[in-house]
N, C-alpha and C positions, 0 to 999 in steps of 0.2 A: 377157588381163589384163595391167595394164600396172605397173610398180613406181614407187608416189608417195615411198618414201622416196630422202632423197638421198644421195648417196655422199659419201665422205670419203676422202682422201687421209694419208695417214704417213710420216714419215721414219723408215725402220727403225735402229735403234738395236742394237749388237753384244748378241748373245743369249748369257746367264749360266746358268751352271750352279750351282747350288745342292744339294747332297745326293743331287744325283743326276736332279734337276729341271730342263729347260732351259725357261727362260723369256726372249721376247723381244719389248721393248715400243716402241711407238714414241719418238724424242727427241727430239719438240717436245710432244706431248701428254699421252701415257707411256700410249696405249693400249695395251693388251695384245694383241700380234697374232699369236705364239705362246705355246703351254706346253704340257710334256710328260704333266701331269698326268693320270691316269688315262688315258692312250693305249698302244696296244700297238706294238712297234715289233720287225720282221720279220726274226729272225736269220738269217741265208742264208749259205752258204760263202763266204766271199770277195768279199761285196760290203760296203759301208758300211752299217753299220746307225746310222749318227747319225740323233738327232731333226734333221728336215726344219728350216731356219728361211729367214728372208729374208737376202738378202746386206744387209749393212751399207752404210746409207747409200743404198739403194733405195727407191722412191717404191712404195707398198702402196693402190691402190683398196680401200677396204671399200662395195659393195655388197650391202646386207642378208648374206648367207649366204656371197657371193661376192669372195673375195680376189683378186687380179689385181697384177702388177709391172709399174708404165706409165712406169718408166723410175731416171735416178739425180738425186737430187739435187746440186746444182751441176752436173751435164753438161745433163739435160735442162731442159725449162721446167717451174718449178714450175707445177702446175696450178690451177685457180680452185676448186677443195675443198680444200685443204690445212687442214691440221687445228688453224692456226691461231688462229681461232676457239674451239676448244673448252681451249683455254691460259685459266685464271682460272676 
């Protein structure tokens, strides 16, 4: 089975913490690429328990289910999904 939907591309944008809520969205289209809502997150001795987010300024595939880091923008090439399109 083959995947007809097409993927999209994000510039990740620095993730905000709100009440205790980390949320962080892309900053050209302002999709929502993380949030901590309703997620449980792994308290362990000594390691970091932060919510997970993308590094700022990172280029984010969204393929249906599937999230991917294909690089940075301004170093790397932006890609020919870039989520400019979905601006308006």
């Amino acid at each position: 089975m083959t995947n007809t939907q097409p993927t999209t591309t994000h510039v990740a944008a620095p993730a905000v913490v709100v009440r205790g809520r980390v949320i962080q969205r892309c900053a050209v289209c302002g999709h929502k690429l993380a949030d901590s809502h309703n997620t449980a997150v792994v308290v362990s001795h000594g390691r970091d328990t932060s919510f997970p987010v993308w590094g700022e300024g990172h280029l984010v595939r969204v393929d249906g289910n599937r999230t991917t880091d294909v690089g940075v923008f301004g170093k790397d090439e932006t890609p020919a999904d870039v989520c400019l399109d979905l601006v308006e």
